[in-house]
ZADO-1210 file (C-alpha; in nm, 4 decimals, padded with zeros to 6 digits):
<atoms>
<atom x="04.2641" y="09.8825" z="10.1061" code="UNK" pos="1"/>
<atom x="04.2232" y="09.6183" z="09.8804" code="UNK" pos="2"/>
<atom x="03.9657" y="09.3725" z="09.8748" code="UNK" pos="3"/>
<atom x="04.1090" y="08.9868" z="09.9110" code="UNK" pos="4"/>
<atom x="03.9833" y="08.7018" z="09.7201" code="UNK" pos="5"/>
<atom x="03.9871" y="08.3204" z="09.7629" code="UNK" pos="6"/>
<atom x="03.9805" y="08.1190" z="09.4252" code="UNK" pos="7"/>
<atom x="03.8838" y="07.7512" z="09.5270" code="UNK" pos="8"/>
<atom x="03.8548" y="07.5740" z="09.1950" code="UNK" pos="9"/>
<atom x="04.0776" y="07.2682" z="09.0961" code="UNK" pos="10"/>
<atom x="04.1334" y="07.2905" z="08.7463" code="UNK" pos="11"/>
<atom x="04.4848" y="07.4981" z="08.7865" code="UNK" pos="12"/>
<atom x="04.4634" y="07.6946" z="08.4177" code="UNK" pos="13"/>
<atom x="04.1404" y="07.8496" z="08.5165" code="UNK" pos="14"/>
<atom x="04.2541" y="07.9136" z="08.8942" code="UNK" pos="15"/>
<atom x="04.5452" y="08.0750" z="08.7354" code="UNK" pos="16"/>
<atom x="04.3397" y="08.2972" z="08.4822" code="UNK" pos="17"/>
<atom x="04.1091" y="08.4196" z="08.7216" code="UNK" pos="18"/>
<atom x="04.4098" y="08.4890" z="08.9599" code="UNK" pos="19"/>
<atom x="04.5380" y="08.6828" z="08.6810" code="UNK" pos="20"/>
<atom x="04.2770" y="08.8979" z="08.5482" code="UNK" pos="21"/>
<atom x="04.2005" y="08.9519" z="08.9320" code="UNK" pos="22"/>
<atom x="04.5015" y="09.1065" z="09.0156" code="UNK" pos="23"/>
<atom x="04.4885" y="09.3184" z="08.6753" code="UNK" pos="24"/>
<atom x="04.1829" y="09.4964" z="08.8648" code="UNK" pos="25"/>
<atom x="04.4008" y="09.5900" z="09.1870" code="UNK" pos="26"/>
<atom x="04.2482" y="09.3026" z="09.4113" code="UNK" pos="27"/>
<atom x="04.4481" y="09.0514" z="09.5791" code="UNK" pos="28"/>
<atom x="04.4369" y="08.6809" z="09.5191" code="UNK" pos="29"/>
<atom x="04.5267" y="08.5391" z="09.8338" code="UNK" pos="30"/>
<atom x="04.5552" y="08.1609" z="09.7251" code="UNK" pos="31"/>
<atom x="04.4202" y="07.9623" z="09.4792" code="UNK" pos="32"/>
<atom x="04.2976" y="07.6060" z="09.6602" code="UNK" pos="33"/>
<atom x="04.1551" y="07.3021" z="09.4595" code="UNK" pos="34"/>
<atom x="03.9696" y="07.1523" z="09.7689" code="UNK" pos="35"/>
<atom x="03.7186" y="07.2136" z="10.0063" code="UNK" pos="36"/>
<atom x="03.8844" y="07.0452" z="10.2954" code="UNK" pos="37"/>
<atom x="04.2087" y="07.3344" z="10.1808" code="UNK" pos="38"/>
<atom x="03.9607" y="07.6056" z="10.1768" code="UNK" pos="39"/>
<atom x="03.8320" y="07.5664" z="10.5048" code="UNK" pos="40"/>
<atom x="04.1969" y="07.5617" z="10.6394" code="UNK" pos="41"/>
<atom x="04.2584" y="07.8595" z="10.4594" code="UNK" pos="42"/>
<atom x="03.9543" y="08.0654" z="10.5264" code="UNK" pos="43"/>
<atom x="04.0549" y="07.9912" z="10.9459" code="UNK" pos="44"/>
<atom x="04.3912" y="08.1714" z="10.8839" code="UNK" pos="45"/>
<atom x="04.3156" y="08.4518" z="10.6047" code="UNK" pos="46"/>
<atom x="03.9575" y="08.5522" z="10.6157" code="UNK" pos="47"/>
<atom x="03.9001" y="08.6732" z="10.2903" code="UNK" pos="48"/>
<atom x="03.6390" y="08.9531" z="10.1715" code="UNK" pos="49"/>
<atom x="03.5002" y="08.7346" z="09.8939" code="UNK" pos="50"/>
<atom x="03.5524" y="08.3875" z="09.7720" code="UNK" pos="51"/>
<atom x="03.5196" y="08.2010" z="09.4302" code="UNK" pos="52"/>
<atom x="03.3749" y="07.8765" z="09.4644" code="UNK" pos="53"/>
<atom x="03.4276" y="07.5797" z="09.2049" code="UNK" pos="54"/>
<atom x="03.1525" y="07.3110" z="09.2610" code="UNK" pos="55"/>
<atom x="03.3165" y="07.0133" z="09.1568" code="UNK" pos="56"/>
<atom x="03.6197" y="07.0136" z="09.3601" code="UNK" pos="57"/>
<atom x="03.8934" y="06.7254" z="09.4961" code="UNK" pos="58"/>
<atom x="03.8631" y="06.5625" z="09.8424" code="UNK" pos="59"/>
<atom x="03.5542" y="06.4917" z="10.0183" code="UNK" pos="60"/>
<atom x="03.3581" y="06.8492" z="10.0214" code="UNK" pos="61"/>
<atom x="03.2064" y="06.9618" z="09.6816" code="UNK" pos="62"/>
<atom x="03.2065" y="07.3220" z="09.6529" code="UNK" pos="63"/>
<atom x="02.8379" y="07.3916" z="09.8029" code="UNK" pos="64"/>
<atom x="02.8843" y="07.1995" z="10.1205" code="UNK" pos="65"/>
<atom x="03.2411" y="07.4297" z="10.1539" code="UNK" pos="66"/>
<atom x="03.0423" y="07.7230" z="10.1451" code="UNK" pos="67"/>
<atom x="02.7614" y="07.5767" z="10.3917" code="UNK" pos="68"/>
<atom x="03.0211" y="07.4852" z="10.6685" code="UNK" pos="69"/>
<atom x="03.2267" y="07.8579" z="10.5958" code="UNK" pos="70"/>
<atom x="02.8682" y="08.0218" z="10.5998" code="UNK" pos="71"/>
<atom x="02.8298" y="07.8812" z="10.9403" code="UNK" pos="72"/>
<atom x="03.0826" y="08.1313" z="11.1048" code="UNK" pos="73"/>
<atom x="03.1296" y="08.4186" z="10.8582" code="UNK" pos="74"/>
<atom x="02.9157" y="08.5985" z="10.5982" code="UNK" pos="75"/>
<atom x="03.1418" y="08.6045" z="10.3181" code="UNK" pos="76"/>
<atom x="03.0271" y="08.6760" z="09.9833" code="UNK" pos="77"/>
<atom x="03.0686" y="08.3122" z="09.7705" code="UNK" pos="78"/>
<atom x="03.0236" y="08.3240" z="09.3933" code="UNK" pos="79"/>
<atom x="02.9851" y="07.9797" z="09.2122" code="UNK" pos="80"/>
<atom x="03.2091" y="07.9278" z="08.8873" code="UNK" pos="81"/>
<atom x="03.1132" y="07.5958" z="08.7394" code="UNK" pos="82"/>
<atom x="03.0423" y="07.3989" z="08.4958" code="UNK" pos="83"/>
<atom x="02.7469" y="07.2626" z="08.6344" code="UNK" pos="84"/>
<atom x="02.3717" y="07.4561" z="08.5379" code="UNK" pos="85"/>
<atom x="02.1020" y="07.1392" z="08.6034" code="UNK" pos="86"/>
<atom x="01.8350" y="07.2535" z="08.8178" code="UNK" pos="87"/>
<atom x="01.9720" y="07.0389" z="09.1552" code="UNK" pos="88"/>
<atom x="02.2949" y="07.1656" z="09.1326" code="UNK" pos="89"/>
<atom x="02.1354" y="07.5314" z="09.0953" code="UNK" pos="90"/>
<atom x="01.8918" y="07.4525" z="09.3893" code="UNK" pos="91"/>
<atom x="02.1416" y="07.3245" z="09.6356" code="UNK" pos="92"/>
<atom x="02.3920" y="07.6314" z="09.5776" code="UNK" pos="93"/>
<atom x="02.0766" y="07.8621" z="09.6777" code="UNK" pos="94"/>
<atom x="02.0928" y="07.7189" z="10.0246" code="UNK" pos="95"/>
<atom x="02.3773" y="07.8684" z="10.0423" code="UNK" pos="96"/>
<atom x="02.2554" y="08.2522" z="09.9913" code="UNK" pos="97"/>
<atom x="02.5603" y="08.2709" z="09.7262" code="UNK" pos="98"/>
<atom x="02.6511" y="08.6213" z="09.6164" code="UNK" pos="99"/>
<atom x="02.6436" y="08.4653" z="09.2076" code="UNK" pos="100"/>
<atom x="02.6855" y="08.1999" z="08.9540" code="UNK" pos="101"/>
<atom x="02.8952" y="08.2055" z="08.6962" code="UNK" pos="102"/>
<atom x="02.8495" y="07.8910" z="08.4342" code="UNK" pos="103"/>
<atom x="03.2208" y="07.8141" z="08.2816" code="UNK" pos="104"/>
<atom x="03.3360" y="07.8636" z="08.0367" code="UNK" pos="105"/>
<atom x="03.3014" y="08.2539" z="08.0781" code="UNK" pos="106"/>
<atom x="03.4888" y="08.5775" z="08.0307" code="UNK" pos="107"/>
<atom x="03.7241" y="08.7646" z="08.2307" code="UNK" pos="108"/>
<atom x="03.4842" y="09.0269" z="08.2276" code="UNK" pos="109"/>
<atom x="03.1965" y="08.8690" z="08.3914" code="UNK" pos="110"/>
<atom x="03.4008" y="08.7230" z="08.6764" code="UNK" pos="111"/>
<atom x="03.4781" y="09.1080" z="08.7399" code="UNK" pos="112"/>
<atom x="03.1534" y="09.2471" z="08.7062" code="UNK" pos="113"/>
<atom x="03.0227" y="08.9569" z="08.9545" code="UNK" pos="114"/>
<atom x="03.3174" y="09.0592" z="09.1867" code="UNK" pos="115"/>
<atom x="03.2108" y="09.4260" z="09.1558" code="UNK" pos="116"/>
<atom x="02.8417" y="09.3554" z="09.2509" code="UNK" pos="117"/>
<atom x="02.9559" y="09.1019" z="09.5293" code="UNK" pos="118"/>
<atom x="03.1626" y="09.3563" z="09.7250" code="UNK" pos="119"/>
<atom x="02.9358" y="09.6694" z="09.7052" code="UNK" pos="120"/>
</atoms>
């Protein structure tokens, strides 16, 4: 079986080229949302074996306090992909025992490798 991924990031070229180099691995993408409020909906109907969390996101829920409220219920691996490295942003996605954190822009590569590591 394949492993299924969550891409929650709202800038739609980089949802789409993560989506894509995903699926060139043999996992499957199951949506790509750009909000938190979307990806709490979504994790409640497809629970997904690993999700990749934007931290600037639209509607009300930034990316870390997504993960907080879906780490509440289920241990899903979350890795961060963002464009955001100061040290509060950095400390406030710890809380969330996040599987990585990936600082955009980055390579195809290295959202695989984190993927990799994440699902062992």
């Amino acid at each position: 079986m394949t492993a299924t991924i969550l891409i929650v990031e709202d800038e739609l070229i980089a949802a789409e080229s993560i989506a894509r180099s995903l699926r060139k691995q043999g996992y499957t993408v199951i949506s790509r949302i750009n909000s938190g409020e979307k990806a709490l909906e979504q994790v409640a109907k497809n629970l997904p074996d690993l999700i990749l969390m934007d931290i600037h996101l639209r509607g009300e829920l930034d990316g870390i306090e997504t993960a907080k409220r879906i780490r509440e219920h289920h241990q899903i691996p979350i890795i961060y992909i963002t464009a955001y490295s100061d040290s509060s942003t950095i400390e406030r996605s710890q809380e969330t025992n996040h599987s990585g954190y990936l600082i955009k822009p980055f390579k195809s590569q290295e959202v695989i490798d984190a993927v990799e590591k994440a699902l062992l």
